[in-house]
C-alpha positions as a Markdown table, in Angstrom:
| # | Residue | x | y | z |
|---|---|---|---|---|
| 1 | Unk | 0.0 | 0.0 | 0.0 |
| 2 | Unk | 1.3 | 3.3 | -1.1 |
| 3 | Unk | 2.1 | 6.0 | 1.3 |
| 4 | Unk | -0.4 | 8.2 | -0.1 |
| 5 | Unk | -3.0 | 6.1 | 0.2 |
| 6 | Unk | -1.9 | 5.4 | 4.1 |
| 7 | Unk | -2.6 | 9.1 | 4.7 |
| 8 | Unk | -5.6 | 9.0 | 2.8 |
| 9 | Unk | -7.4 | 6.0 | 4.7 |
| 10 | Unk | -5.6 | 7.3 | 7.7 |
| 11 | Unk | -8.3 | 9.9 | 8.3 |
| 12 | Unk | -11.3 | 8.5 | 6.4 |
| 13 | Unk | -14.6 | 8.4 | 8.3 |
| 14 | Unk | -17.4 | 8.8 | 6.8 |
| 15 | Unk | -21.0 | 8.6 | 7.9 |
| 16 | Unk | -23.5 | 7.3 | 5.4 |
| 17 | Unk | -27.0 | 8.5 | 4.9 |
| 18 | Unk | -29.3 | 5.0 | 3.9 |
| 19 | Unk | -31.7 | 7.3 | 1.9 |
| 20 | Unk | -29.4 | 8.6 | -0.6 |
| 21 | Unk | -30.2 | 10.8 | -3.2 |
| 22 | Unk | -30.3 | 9.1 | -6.4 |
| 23 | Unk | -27.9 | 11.2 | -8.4 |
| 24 | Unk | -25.1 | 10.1 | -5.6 |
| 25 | Unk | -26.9 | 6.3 | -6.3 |
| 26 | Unk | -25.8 | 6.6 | -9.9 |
| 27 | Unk | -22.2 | 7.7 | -8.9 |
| 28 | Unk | -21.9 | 4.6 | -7.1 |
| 29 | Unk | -23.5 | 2.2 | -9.1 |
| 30 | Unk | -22.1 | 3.1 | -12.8 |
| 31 | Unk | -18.3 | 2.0 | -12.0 |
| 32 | Unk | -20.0 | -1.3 | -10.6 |
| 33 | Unk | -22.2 | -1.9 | -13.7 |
| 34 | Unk | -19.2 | -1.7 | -16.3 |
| 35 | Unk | -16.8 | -3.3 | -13.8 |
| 36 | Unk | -19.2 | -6.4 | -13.7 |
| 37 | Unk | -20.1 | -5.9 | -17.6 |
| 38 | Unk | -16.5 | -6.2 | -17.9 |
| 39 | Unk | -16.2 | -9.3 | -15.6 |
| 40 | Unk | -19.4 | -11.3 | -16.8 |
| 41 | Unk | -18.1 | -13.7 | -19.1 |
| 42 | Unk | -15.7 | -15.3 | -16.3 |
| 43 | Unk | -17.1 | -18.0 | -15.1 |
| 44 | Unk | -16.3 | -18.6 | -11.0 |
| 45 | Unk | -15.7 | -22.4 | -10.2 |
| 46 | Unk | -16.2 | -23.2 | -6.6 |
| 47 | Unk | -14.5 | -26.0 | -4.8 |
| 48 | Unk | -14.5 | -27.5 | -1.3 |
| 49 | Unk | -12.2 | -29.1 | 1.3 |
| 50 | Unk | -11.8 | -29.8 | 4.6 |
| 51 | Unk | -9.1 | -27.7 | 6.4 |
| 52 | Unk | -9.3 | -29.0 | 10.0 |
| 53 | Unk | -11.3 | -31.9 | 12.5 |
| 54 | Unk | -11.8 | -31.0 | 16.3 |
| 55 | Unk | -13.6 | -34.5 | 18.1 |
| 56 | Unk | -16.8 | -34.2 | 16.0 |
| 57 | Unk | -16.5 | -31.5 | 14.2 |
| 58 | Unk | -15.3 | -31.3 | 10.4 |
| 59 | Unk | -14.6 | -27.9 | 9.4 |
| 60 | Unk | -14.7 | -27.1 | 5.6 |
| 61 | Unk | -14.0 | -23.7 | 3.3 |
| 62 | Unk | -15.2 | -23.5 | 0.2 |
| 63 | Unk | -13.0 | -21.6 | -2.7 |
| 64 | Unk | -14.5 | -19.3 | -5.4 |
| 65 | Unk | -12.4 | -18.0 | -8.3 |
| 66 | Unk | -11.9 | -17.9 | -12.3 |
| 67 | Unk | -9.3 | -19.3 | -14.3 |
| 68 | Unk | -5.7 | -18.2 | -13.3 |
| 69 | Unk | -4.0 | -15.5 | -15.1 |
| 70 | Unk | -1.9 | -16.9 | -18.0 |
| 71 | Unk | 1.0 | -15.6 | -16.8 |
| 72 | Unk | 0.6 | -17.3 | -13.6 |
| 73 | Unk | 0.4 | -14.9 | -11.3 |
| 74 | Unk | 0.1 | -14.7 | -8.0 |
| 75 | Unk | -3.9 | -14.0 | -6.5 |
| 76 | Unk | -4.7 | -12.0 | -3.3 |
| 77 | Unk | -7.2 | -13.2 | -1.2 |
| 78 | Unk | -10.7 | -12.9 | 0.4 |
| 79 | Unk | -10.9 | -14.8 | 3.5 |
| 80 | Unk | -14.3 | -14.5 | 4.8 |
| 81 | Unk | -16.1 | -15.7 | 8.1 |
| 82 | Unk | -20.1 | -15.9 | 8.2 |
| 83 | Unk | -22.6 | -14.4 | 10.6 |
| 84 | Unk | -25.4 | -15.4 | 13.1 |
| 85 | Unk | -24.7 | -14.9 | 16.4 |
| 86 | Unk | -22.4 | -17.8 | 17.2 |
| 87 | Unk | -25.0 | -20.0 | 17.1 |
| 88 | Unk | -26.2 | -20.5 | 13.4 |
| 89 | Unk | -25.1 | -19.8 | 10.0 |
| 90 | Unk | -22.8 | -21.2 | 7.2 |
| 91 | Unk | -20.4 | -20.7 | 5.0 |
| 92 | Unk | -22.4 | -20.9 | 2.0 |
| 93 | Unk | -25.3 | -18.7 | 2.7 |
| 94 | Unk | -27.2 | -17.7 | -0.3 |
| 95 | Unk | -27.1 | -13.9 | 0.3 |
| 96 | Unk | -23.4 | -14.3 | 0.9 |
| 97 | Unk | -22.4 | -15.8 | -2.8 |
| 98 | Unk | -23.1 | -13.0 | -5.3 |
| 99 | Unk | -20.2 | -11.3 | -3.0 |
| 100 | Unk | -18.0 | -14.0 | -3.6 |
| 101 | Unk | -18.4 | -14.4 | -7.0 |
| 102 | Unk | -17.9 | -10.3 | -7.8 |
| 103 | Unk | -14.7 | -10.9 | -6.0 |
| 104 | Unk | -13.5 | -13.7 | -7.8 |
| 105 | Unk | -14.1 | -12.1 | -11.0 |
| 106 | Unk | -12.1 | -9.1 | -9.9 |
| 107 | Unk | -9.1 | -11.3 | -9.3 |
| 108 | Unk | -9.2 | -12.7 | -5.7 |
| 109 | Unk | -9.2 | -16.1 | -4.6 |
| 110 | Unk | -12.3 | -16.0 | -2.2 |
| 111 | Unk | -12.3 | -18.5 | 0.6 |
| 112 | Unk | -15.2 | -19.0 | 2.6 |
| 113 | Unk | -14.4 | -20.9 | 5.4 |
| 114 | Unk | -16.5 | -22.9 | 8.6 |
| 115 | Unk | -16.0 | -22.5 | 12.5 |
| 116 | Unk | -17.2 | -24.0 | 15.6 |
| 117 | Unk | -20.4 | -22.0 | 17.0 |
| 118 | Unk | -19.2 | -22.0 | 20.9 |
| 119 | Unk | -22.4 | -20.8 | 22.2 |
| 120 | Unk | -24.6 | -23.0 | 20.5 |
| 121 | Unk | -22.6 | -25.4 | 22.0 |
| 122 | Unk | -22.7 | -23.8 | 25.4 |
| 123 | Unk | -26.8 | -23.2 | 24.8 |
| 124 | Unk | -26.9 | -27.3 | 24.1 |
| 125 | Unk | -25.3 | -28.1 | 27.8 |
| 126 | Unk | -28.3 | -26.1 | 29.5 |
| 127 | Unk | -29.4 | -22.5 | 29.8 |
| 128 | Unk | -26.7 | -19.9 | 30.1 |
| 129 | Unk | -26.9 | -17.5 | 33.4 |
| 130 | Unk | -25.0 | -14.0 | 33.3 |
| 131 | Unk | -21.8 | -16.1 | 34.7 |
| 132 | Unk | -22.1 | -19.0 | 32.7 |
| 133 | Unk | -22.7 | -16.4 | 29.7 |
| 134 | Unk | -19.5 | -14.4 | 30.4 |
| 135 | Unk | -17.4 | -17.7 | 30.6 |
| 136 | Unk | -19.1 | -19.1 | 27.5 |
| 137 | Unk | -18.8 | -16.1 | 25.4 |
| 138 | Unk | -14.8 | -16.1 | 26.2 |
| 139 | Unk | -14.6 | -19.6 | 25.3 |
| 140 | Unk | -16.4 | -19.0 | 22.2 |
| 141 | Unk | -14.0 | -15.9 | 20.9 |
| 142 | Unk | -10.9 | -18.2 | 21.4 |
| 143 | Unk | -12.7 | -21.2 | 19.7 |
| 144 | Unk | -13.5 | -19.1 | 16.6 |
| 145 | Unk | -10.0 | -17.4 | 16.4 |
| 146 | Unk | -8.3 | -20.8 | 16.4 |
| 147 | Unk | -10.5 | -21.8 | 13.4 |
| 148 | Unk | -9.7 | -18.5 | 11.7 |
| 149 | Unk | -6.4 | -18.9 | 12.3 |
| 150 | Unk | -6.0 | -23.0 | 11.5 |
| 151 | Unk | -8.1 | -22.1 | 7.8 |
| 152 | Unk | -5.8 | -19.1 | 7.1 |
| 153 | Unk | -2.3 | -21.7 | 7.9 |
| 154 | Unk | -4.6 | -24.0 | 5.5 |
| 155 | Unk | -4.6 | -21.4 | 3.2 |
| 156 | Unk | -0.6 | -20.5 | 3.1 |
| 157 | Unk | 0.0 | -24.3 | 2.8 |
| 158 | Unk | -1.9 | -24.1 | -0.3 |
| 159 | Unk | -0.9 | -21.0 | -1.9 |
| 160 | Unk | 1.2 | -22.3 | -4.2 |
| 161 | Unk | -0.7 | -24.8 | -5.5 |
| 162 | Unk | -4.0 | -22.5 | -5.2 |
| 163 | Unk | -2.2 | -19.5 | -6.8 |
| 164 | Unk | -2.4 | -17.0 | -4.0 |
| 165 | Unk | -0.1 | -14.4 | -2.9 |
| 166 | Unk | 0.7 | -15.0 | 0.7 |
| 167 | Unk | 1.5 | -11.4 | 1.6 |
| 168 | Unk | -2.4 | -10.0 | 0.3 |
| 169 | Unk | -4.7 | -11.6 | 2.2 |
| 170 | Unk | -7.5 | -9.8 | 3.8 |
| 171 | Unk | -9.9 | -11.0 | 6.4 |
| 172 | Unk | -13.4 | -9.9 | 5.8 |
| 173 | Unk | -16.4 | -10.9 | 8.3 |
| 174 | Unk | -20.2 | -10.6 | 8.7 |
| 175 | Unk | -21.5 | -9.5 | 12.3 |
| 176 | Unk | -20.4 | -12.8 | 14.7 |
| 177 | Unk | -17.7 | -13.1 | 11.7 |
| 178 | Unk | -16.7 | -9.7 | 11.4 |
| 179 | Unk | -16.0 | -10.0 | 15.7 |
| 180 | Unk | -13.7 | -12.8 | 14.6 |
| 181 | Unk | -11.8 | -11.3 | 12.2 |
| 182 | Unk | -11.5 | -8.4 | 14.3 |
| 183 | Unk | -10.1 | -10.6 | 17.2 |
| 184 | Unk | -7.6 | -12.9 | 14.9 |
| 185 | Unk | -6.2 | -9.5 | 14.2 |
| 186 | Unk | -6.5 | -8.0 | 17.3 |
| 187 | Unk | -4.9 | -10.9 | 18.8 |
| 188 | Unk | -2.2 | -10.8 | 16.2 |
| 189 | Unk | -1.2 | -7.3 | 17.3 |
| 190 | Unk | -0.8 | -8.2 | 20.8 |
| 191 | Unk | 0.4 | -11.7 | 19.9 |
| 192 | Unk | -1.9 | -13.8 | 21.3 |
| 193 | Unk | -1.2 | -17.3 | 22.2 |
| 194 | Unk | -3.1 | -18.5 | 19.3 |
| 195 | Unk | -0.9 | -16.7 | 16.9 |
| 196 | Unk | 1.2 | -19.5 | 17.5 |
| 197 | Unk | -0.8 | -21.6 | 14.7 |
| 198 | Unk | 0.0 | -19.0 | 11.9 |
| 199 | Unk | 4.0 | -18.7 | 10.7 |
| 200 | Unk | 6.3 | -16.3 | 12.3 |
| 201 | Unk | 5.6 | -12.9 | 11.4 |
| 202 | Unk | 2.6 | -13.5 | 9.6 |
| 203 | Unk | 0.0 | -10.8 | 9.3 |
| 204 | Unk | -3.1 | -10.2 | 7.5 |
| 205 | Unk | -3.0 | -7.7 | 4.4 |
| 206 | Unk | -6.0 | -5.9 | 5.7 |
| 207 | Unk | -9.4 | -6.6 | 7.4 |
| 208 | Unk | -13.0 | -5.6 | 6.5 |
| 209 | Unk | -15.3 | -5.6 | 9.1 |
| 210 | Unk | -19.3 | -5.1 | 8.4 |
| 211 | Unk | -20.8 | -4.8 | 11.8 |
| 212 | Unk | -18.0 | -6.2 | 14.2 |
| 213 | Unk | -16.1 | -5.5 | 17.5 |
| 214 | Unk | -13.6 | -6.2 | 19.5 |
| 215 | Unk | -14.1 | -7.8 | 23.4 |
| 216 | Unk | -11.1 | -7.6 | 25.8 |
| 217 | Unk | -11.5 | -8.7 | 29.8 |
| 218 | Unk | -10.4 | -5.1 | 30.8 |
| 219 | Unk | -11.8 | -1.8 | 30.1 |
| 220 | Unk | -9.1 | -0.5 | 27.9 |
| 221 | Unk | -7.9 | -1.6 | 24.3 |
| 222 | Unk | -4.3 | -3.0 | 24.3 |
| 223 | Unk | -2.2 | -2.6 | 20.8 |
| 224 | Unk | 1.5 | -3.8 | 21.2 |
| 225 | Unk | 1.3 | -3.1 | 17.4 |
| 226 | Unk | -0.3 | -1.0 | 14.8 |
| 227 | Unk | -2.9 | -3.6 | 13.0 |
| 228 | Unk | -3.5 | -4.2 | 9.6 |
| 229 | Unk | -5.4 | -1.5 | 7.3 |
| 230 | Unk | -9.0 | -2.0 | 8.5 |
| 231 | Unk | -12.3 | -1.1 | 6.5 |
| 232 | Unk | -15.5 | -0.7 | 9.3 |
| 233 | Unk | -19.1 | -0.6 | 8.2 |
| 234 | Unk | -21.3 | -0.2 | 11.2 |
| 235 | Unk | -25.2 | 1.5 | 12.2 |
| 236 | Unk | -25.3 | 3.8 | 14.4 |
| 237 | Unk | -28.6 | 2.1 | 15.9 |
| 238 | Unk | -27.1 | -1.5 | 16.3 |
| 239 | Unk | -28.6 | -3.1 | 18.9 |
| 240 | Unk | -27.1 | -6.8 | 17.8 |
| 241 | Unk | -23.2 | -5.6 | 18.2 |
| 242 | Unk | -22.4 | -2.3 | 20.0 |
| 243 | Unk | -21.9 | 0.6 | 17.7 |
| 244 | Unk | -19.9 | 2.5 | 20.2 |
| 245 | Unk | -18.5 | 0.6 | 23.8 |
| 246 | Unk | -20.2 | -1.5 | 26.6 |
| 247 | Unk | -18.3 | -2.0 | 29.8 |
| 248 | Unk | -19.3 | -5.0 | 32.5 |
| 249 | Unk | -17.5 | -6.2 | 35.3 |
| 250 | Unk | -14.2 | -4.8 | 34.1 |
| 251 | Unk | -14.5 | -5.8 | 30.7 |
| 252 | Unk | -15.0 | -3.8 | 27.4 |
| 253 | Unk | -17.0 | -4.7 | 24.3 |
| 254 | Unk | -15.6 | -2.2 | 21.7 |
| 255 | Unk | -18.0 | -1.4 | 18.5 |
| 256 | Unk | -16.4 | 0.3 | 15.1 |
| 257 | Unk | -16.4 | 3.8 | 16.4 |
| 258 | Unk | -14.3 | 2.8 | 19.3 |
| 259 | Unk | -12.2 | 1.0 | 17.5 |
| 260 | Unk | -11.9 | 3.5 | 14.7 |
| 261 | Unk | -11.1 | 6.4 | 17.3 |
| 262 | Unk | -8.4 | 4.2 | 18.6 |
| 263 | Unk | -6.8 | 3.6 | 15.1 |
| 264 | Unk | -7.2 | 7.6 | 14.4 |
| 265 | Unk | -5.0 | 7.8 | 17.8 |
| 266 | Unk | -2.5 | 5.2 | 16.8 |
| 267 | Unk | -2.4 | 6.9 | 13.5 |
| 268 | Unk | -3.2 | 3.6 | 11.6 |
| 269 | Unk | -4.8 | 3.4 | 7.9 |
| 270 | Unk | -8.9 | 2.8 | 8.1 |
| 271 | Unk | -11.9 | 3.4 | 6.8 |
| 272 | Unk | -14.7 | 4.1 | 8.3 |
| 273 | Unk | -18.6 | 3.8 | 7.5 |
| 274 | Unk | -21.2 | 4.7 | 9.7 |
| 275 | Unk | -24.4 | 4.7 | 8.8 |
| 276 | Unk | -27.5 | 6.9 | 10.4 |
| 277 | Unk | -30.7 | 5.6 | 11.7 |
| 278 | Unk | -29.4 | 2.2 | 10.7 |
| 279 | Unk | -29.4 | -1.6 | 12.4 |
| 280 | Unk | -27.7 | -4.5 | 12.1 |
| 281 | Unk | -28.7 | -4.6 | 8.3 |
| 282 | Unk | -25.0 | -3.4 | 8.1 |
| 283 | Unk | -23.6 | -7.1 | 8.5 |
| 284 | Unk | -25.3 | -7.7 | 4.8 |
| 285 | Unk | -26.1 | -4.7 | 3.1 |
| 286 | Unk | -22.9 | -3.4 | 2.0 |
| 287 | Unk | -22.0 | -6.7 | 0.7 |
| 288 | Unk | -24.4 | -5.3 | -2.2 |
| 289 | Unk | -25.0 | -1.4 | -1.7 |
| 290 | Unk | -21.4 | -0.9 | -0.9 |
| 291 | Unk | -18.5 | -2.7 | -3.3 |
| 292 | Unk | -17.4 | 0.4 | -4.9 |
| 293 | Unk | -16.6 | 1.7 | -1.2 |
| 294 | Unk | -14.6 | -1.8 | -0.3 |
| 295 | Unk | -12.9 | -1.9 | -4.1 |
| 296 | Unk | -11.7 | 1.6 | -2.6 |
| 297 | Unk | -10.1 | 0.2 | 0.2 |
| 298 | Unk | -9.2 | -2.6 | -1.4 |
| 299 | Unk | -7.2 | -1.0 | -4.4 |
């Protein structure tokens, strides 16, 4: 990433209006229409394998692209976590797909991947108190982190044979999955534990976050390190994820303005998104309304 375009995303935060006007529609929409014109004739072919078995559980991503460049070239990559709570969703969610495929016509290998749902497995072993919750919800962070973090060592593994540069690959993540991304790298910053599962030094390219936080067990963010570029779509009306900061017993659950405050301090490239007047729709919406915003980032 250039050093302009640091100092350009370094300051970017925006807050989005969901009634637009349509004249600022159109502005958006042409570059998309003959960016896909463009694109349409490449066919996506998706494939699927499993990347990790914990006791019962067999964890699979799924890969979207087109036919590799003939000169062989190297492909940066979409690594993407689904939503729903921690307690439902998959990897191959119907309103998730036409995202994946517009990405893997513009060149990226997209790679969809599973995770354990920690509280729907906390929810099966009887109903979950405030305690219980608090315990469960840690439990569930770490567990989805791991599997973020096994799928991605999956992916560098493969990215020779697969075609993918090591050094671009971005994290991207739908409410629960945006929270995960937002941990792995979060975690990666302050290296975590868990980091241990990726190769020395790794880091992600950048992370794009729609409707996402960060939980740590203390009322303060810690950052050993500046994270990766991050793109942050949030509502301003979330009541799902916070928006903003929740504190309880010591701990801090730290929405997209938080977090994009603190990367404004730290002087760290981002974008942010907010939109007025707006729910958790954010965690899907800009998946359609919003690709010329995340080619921005993304370019």
């Amino acid at each position: 990433m250039s050093q302009g375009l640091r100092g350009r995303l370094r300051r970017r935060h925006v807050r989005i209006n969901r009634n637009r006007n349509t004249m600022k529609r159109l502005f958006v929409l042409l570059p998309l229409l003959f960016a896909t014109l463009g694109a349409s004739a490449q066919q996506v072919a998706k494939s699927s394998c499993v990347y990790k078995t914990v006791g019962a559980d067999t964890l699979r991503l799924d890969r979207y692209e087109t036919a590799p460049a003939a000169d062989g070239a190297r492909r940066p990559c979409l690594l993407f976590v689904f939503g729903g709570g921690f307690v439902n969703g998959s990897r191959d969610d119907a309103r998730y797909v036409p995202f994946f495929e517009y990405y893997a016509r513009q060149g990226y290998v997209v790679v969809s991947i599973d995770y354990r749902l920690g509280l729907k497995l906390a929810r099966a072993n009887g109903p979950l108190d405030a305690e219980r919750f608090a315990e469960a919800f840690a439990a569930t962070l770490s567990m989805a982190t791991n599997d973020l973090f096994d799928a991605t060592a999956h992916v560098l593994t493969q990215a020779e044979a697969w075609g993918i540069d090591p050094e671009r690959i971005v994290t991207c993540g739908s409410s629960a999955g945006a929270i995960t991304v937002l941990m792995g790298e979060y975690a990666l910053c302050n290296a975590h534990p868990a980091t241990r599962r990726l190769p020395a030094g790794f880091r992600y390219a950048g992370v794009v976050s729609f409707a996402g936080a960060i939980f740590d067990t203390q009322e303060r963010m810690r950052w050993a390190t500046r994270p990766a570029p991050m793109l942050l779509f949030h509502g301003d009306a979330d009541r799902n994820v916070p928006y903003d900061a929740l504190y309880a017993m010591g701990a801090g659950f730290f929405g997209s303005k938080h977090i994009a405050g603190e990367l404004r301090r730290m002087g760290a490239p981002y974008m942010f998104y907010s939109a007025e007047n707006t729910d958790h729709s954010m965690a899907l919406t800009p998946m359609e309304e919003n690709r010329y915003e995340i080619d921005a980032f993304l370019e």
